[in-house]
MIPAGU-312602 format. One record per residue (C-alpha): residue in one letter; y, x negated, z negated. Coordinates in steps of 0.05 Angstrom, whole numbers, padded with zeros to 5 digits, always signed. Example, Ala and Ser with C-alpha at 12.3 -4.5 7.8 and 13.67 -1.06 7.14 Angstrom:
REM residues 2
A-00090-00246-00156/S-00021-00273-00143/
REM end
This chain:
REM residues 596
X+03682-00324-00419/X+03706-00285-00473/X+03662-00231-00516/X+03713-00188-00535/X+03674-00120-00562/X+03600-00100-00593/X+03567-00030-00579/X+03517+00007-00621/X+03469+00059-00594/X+03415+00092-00639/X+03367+00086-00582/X+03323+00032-00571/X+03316+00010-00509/X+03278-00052-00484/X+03329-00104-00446/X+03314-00124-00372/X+03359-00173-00324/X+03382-00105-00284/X+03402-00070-00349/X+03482-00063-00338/X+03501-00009-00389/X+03479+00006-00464/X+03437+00080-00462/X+03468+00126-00512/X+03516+00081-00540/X+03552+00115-00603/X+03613+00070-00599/X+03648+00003-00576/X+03667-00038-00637/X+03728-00085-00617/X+03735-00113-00699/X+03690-00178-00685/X+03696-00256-00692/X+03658-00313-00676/X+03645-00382-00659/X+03596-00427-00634/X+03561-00464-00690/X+03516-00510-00641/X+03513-00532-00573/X+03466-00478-00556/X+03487-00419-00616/X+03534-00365-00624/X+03544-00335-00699/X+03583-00263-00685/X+03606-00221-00741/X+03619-00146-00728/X+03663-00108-00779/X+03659-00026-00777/X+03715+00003-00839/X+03711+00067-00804/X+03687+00131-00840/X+03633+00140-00773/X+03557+00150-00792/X+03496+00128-00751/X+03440+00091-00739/X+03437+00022-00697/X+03378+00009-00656/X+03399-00030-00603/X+03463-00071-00582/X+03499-00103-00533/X+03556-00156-00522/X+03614-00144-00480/X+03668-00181-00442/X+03743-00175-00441/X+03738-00142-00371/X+03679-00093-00401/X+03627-00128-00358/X+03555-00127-00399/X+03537-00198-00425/X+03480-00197-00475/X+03441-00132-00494/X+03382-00122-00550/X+03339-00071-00580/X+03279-00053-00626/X+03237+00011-00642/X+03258+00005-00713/X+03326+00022-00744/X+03353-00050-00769/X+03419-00021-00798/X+03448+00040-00815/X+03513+00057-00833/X+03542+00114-00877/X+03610+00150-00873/X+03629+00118-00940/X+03610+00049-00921/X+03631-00012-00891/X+03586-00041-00833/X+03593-00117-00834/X+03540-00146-00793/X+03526-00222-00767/X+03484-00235-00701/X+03464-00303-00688/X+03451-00323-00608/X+03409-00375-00587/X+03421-00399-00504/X+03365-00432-00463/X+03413-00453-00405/X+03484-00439-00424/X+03542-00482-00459/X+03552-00435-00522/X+03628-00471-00525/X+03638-00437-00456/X+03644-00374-00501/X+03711-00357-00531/X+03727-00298-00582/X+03778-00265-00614/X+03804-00275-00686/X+03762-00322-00726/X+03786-00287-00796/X+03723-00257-00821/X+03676-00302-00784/X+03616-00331-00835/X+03570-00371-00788/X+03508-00398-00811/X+03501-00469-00833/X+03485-00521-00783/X+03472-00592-00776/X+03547-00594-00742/X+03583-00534-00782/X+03588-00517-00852/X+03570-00452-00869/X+03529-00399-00899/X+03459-00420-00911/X+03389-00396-00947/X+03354-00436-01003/X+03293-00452-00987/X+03233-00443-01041/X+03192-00488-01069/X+03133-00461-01025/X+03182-00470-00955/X+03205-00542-00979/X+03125-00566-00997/X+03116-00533-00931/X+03162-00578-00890/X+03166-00533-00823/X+03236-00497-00837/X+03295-00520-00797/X+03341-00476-00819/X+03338-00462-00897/X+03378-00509-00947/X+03332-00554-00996/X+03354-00564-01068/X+03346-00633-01100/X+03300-00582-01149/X+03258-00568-01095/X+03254-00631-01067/X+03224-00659-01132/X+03172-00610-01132/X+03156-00625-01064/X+03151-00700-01068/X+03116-00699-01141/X+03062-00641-01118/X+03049-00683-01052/X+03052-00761-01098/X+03001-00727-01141/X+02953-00715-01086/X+02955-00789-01072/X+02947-00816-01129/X+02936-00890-01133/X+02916-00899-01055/X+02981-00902-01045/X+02993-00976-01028/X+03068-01004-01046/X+03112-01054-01058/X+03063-01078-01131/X+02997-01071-01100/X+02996-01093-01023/X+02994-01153-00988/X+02936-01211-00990/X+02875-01189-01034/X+02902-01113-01044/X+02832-01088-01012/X+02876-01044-00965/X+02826-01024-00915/X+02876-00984-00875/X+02851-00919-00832/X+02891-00935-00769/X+02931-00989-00744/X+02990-00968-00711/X+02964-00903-00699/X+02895-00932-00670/X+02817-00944-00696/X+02795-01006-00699/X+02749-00997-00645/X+02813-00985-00592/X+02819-01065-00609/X+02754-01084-00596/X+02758-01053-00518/X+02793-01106-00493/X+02782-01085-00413/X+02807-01011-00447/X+02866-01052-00464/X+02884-01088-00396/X+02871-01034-00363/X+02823-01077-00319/X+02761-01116-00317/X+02790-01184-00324/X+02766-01235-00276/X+02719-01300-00279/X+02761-01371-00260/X+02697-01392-00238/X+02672-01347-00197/X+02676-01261-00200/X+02666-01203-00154/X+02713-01163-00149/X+02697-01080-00142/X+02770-01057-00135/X+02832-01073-00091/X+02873-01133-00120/X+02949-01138-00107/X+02975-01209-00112/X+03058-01202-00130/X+03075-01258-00161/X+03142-01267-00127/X+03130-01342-00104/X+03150-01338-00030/X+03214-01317-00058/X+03264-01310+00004/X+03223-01349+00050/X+03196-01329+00110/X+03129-01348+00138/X+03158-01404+00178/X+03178-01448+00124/X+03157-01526+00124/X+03156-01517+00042/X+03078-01522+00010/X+03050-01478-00043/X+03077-01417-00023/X+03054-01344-00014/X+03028-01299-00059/X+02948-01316-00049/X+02931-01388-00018/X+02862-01396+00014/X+02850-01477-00008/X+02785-01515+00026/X+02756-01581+00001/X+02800-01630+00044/X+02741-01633+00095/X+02722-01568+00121/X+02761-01511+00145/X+02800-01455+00098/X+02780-01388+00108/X+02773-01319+00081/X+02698-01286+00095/X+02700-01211+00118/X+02632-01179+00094/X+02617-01104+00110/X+02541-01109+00068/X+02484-01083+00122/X+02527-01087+00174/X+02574-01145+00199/X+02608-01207+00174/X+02658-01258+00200/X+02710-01318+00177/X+02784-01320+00188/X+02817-01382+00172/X+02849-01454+00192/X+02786-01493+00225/X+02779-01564+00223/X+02817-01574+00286/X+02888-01534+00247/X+02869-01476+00293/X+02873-01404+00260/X+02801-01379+00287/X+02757-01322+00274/X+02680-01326+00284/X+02614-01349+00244/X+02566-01309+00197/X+02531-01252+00240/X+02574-01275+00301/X+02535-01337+00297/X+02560-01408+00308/X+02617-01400+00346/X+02691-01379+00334/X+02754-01356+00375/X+02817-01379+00376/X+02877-01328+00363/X+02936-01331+00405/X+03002-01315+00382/X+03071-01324+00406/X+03065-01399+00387/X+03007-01410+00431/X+03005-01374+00491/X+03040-01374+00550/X+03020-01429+00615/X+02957-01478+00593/X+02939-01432+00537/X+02876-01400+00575/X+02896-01335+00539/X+02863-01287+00587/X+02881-01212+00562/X+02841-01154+00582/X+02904-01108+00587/X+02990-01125+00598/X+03028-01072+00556/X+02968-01028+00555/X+02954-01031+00632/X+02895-01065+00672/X+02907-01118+00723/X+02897-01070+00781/X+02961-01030+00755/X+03001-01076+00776/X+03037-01089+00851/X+03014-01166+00881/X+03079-01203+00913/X+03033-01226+00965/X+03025-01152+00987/X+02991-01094+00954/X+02982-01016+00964/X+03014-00973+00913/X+02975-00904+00897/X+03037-00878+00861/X+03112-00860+00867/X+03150-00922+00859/X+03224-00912+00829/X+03272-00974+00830/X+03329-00973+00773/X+03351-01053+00777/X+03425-01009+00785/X+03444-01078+00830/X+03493-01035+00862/X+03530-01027+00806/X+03591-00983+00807/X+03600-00990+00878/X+03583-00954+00942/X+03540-00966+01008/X+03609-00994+01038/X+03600-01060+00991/X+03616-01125+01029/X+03563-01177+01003/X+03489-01172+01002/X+03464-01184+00936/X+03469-01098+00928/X+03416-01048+00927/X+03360-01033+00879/X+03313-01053+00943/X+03324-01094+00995/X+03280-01093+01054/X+03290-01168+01091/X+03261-01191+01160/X+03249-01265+01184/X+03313-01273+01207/X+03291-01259+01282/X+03268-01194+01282/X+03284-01124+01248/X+03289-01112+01186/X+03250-01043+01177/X+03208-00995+01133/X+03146-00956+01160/X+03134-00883+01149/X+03064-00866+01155/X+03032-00795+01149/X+02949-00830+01161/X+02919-00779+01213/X+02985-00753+01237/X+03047-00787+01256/X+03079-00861+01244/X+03145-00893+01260/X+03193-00953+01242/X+03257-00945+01204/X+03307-01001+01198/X+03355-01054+01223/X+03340-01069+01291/X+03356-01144+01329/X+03413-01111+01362/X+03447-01095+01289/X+03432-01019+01306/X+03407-00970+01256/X+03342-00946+01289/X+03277-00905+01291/X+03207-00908+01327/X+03167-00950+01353/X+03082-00936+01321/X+03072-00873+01347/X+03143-00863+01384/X+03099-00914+01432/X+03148-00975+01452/X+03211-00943+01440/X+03266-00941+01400/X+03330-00889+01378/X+03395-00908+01351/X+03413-00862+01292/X+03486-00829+01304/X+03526-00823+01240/X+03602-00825+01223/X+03615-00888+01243/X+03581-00890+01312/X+03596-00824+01343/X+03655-00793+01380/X+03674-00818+01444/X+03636-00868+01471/X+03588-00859+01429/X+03531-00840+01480/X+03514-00783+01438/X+03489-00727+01478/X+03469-00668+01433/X+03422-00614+01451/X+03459-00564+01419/X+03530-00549+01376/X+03530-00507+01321/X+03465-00475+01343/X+03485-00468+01410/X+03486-00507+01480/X+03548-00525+01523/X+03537-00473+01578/X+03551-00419+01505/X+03626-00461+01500/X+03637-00457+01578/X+03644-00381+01584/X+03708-00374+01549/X+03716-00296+01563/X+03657-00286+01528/X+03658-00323+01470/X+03730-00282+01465/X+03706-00216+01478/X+03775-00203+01516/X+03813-00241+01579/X+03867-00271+01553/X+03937-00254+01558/X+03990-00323+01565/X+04041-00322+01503/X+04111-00338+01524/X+04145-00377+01586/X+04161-00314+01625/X+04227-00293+01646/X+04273-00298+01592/X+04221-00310+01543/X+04215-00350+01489/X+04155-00396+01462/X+04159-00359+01396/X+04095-00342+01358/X+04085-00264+01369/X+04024-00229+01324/X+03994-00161+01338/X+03953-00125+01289/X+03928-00056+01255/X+03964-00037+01195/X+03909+00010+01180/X+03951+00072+01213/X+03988+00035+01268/X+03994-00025+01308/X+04048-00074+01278/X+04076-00136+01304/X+04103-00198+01273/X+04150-00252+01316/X+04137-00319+01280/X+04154-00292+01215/X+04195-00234+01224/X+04160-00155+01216/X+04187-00126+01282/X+04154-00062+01265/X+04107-00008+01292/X+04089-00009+01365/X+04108+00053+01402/X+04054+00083+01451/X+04050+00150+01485/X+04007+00196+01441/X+04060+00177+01387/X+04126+00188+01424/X+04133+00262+01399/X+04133+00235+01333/X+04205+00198+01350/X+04256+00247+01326/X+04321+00242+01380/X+04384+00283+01402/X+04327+00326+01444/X+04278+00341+01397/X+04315+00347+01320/X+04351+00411+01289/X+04313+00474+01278/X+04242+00475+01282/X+04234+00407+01303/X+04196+00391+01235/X+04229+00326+01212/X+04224+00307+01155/X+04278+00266+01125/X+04275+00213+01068/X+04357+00226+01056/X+04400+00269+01077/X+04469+00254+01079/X+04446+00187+01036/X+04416+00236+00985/X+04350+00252+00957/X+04320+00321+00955/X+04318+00325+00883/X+04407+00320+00886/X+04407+00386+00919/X+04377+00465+00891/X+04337+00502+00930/X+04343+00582+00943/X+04279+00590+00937/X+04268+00549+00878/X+04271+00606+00819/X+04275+00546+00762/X+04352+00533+00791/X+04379+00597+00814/X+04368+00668+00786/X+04409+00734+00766/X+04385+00791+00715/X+04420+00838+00679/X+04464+00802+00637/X+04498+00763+00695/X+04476+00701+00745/X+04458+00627+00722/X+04449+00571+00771/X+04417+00509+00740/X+04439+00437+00768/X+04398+00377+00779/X+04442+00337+00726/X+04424+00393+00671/X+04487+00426+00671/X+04479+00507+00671/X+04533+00561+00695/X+04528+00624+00684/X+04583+00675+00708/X+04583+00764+00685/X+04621+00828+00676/X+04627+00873+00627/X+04660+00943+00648/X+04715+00969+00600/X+04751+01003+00591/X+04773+00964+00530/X+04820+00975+00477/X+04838+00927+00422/X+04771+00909+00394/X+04718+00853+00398/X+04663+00852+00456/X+04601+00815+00454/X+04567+00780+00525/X+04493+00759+00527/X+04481+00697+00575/X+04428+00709+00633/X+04391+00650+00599/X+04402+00615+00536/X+04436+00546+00531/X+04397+00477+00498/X+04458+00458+00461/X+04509+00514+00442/X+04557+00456+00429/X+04563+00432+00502/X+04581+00512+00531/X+04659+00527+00548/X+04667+00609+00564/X+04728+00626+00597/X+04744+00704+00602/X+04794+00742+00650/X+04814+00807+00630/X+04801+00853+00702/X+04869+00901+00712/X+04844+00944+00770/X+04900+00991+00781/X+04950+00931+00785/X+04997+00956+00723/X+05048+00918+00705/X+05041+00939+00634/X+04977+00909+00614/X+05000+00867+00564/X+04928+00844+00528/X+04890+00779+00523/X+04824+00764+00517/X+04804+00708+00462/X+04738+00683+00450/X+04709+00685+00374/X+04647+00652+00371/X+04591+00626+00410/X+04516+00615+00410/X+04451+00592+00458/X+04445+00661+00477/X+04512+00688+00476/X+04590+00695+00459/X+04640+00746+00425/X+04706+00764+00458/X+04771+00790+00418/X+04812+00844+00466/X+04880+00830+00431/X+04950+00862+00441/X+05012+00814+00451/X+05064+00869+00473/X+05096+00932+00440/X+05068+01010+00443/X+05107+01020+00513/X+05055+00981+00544/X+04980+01002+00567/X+04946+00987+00515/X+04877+00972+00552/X+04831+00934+00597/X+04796+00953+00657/X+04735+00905+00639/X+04728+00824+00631/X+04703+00776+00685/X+04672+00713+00649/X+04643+00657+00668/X+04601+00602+00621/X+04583+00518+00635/X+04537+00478+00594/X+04482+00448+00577/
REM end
């Protein structure tokens, strides 16, 4: 960031984070320099040589792209500046949470930043009163100073001040504080632990203890290798080791290695007797472990081999099929296998108690099979893809929702009696299709559109030698292998038409003529035509005039020239070519116009 301008105002204002503008600022003062003088402090200097007066209040700092960056203000006036006077003012900025080297300026020239512990510069003395004082941090002490300081503060002392010729053994020093502490912060030596210390031969202990003392090292429990773990529970050689569990008023009991090397728990209010513990070196067959509950589940939860009656859904995921289907060759498949004595079936019963009961399975003949219970003696092959067709013995009640004697009446299920495609005389065994088209019926050999199919109430509709010409009402895609649109119409007022100016016919390609005359008689002179409709494009139009000689004299000896031409018209030149013998006039001009 660089501050690159200071503004003044002569109001004060009082600064908030939303404040984004200086209120009545007098003017922007660009003449600055500074620094930073410490890791957290700016030193600015602001130079004013202009012959501007005013007052300063508040101020604020600006950036090179005019964006706000610091702002202040008071109630009082803290400088002032007169039209004859130079403002030179220094502004020291302290951050909280910005880098003050992130800050760049412009020219350094005039900068005089305060004196720091990491920059020289321009410091205050401090008095004798500030140095006694000690608190300044940022006033310079003079070696004047100083000696008044140390001599006002030695003098105090006097001779309890202890030194180099008067301490040690037999000095009397009877010191205040030892290290910063009384006496009597020695003497509490628990205060000093941090802990009651404990009795080797015998304590209570009130608190929790935490035994740490590293000795099992990497070791696990299972190692062969004596004197380890943290806390060891040692008996006399005779009797058992053990740790006593005491909840006062209440209950007590031992847990420990008994005499026999058994880790046991009993004695004290349990009276004389204790329990072994199992654990996974000491259970399984022989152990007489006899658990109240297997993963959390009584005995009864669970199914007997020798037969049992399950209350609950039973779901079998042993995926022993694997990735293959019911078509797998050996028999160790299936995530439940239902297996007979090798003489009889092999079958599941359904049971609904109160109702109905059957057998499902494999009977002796190898036959998929249901019934028997309440089917009475009896028993029904099951019919699937592999055991039906012909053969089969499958006799359904119905097909498709419907029995045979539906299928037998063909002319019903058709709606229609059938007509025999093909095999006639001279007929072929093509496919022939007949169908609406939505207007007429159309039909379709194999793959070929033959076309509509002509009955009676359409045979009027068949224009032929007897029915076309006049009146007959046909009407024509072509004629003569052209469209409609190549030909004008009479009638149609858009292509043909006649006013006073002349006629104009107007031709499907665009192109207009236009043919007039003009009655003379005319003698050497110009004559202008209008066009019965104006032209698009003046540019395109060719006029060609022929002077009219009614009485049939030979002496006409004029031509008719045109001048110039426009959309809406033309201008002929009657001109003489022969001498003052001849008739020097025209009877009128026949003209006739083409373009677009």
């Amino acid at each position: 960031m660089r501050i690159a301008a200071v503004g003044v105002s002569a109001t004060a204002i009082t600064p908030s984070a939303a404040t984004t503008s200086l209120p009545g600022e007098i003017k922007r003062i660009a003449t600055i320099s500074g620094d930073a003088v410490a890791a957290d402090t700016i030193h600015i200097t602001v130079r004013d040589e202009t012959n501007a007066a005013y007052a300063v209040r508040s101020i604020a700092l600006y950036l090179s792209d005019g964006t706000l960056f610091a702002v202040y203000g008071q109630a009082n006036v803290f400088v002032e500046k007169s039209s004859q006077a130079m403002l030179l003012l220094a502004l020291d900025v302290r951050f909280v949470d910005i880098t003050a080297t992130s800050i760049t300026f412009g020219s350094t020239d005039f900068l005089n930043p305060p004196a720091t512990t990491d920059r020289a510069g321009v410091a205050e003395l401090a008095t004798d009163a500030e140095t006694s004082a000690g608190t300044d941090d940022r006033r310079a002490v003079t070696p004047k100073g100083l000696s008044f300081a140390l001599s006002a503060r030695l003098a105090g002392w006097g001779n309890d001040i202890w030194r180099a010729s008067n301490d040690g053994a037999g000095s009397g020093l009877d010191a205040d504080l030892l290290d910063g502490q009384q006496g009597s912060w020695y003497a509490d030596i628990s205060g000093r632990l941090g802990y009651v210390p404990a009795n080797r031969a015998g304590d209570a202990f009130t608190g929790r203890c935490t035994f740490g003392g590293g000795v099992t090292g990497g070791n696990g429990v299972g190692t062969g290798t004596p004197f380890l773990g943290e806390l060891e529970i040692k008996g006399n050689g005779v009797g058992a080791a053990m740790l006593a569990f005491h909840r006062p008023n209440a209950f007590a009991a031992y847990l420990g290695v008994d005499v026999d090397n058994q880790l046991k728990f009993g004695g004290s209010s349990m009276g004389a007797i204790s329990y072994a513990l199992w654990h996974a070196g000491n259970d399984g067959a022989g152990s007489g472990l006899d658990a109240d509950l297997l993963d959390g589940r009584q005995a009864a939860d669970f199914l007997s081999k020798a037969g049992d009656t399950a209350s609950g859904r039973l779901v079998f995921s042993a995926a022993a099929a694997g990735n293959g289907g019911v078509a797998a060759p050996t028999g160790d498949r299936g995530e439940i296998e239902v297996r007979g004595n090798g003489v009889g079936a092999a079958m599941m019963t359904f049971h609904r108690p109160g109702g109905f009961g059957m057998h499902f399975g494999l009977d002796t003949d190898n036959r998929l099979k249901v019934g028997g219970f309440t089917f009475g003696n009896e028993a029904y092959q099951i019919w699937h893809s592999g055991s039906d067709g012909a053969g089969s013995g499958l006799d359904a009640d119905l097909l498709d929702g419907h029995d045979g004697g539906y299928y037998a009446d063909v002319l019903a299920r058709l709606g229609y009696v059938p007509v025999q495609q093909g095999t006639g005389i001279g007929q072929l065994p093509n496919t022939i299709k007949i169908g609406w088209s939505g207007a007429r019926v159309k039909m379709t050999v194999d793959a070929t559109d033959i076309g509509n199919v002509l009955f009676d109430s359409h045979v009027a509709d068949v224009w032929r030698s007897s029915n076309d010409g006049a009146g007959s009402g046909l009407d024509a895609d072509l004629l003569d292998g052209r469209q409609a649109s190549d030909f004008a119409l009479l009638s149609d007022g858009s292509r043909f038409g006649s006013n006073g100016n002349g006629y104009w016919e107007r031709r499907p390609n665009g192109v207009i003529e236009q043919w007039g005359k003009v009655t003379g008689p005319f003698t050497e002179s110009a004559v202008g035509i209008s066009f019965p409709v104006p032209f698009a494009d003046p540019n395109s139009v060719v006029v060609t005039p022929v002077a009219v000689n009614a009485s049939a004299n030979n002496r006409f000896d004029i031509t008719v020239q045109r001048v110039d031409i426009s959309a809406n018209g033309c201008t002929l030149m009657v001109q003489y070519t022969a001498a003052s013998s001849s008739i020097n006039q025209i009877d009128g001009i026949d003209w006739r116009a083409v373009g677009i």
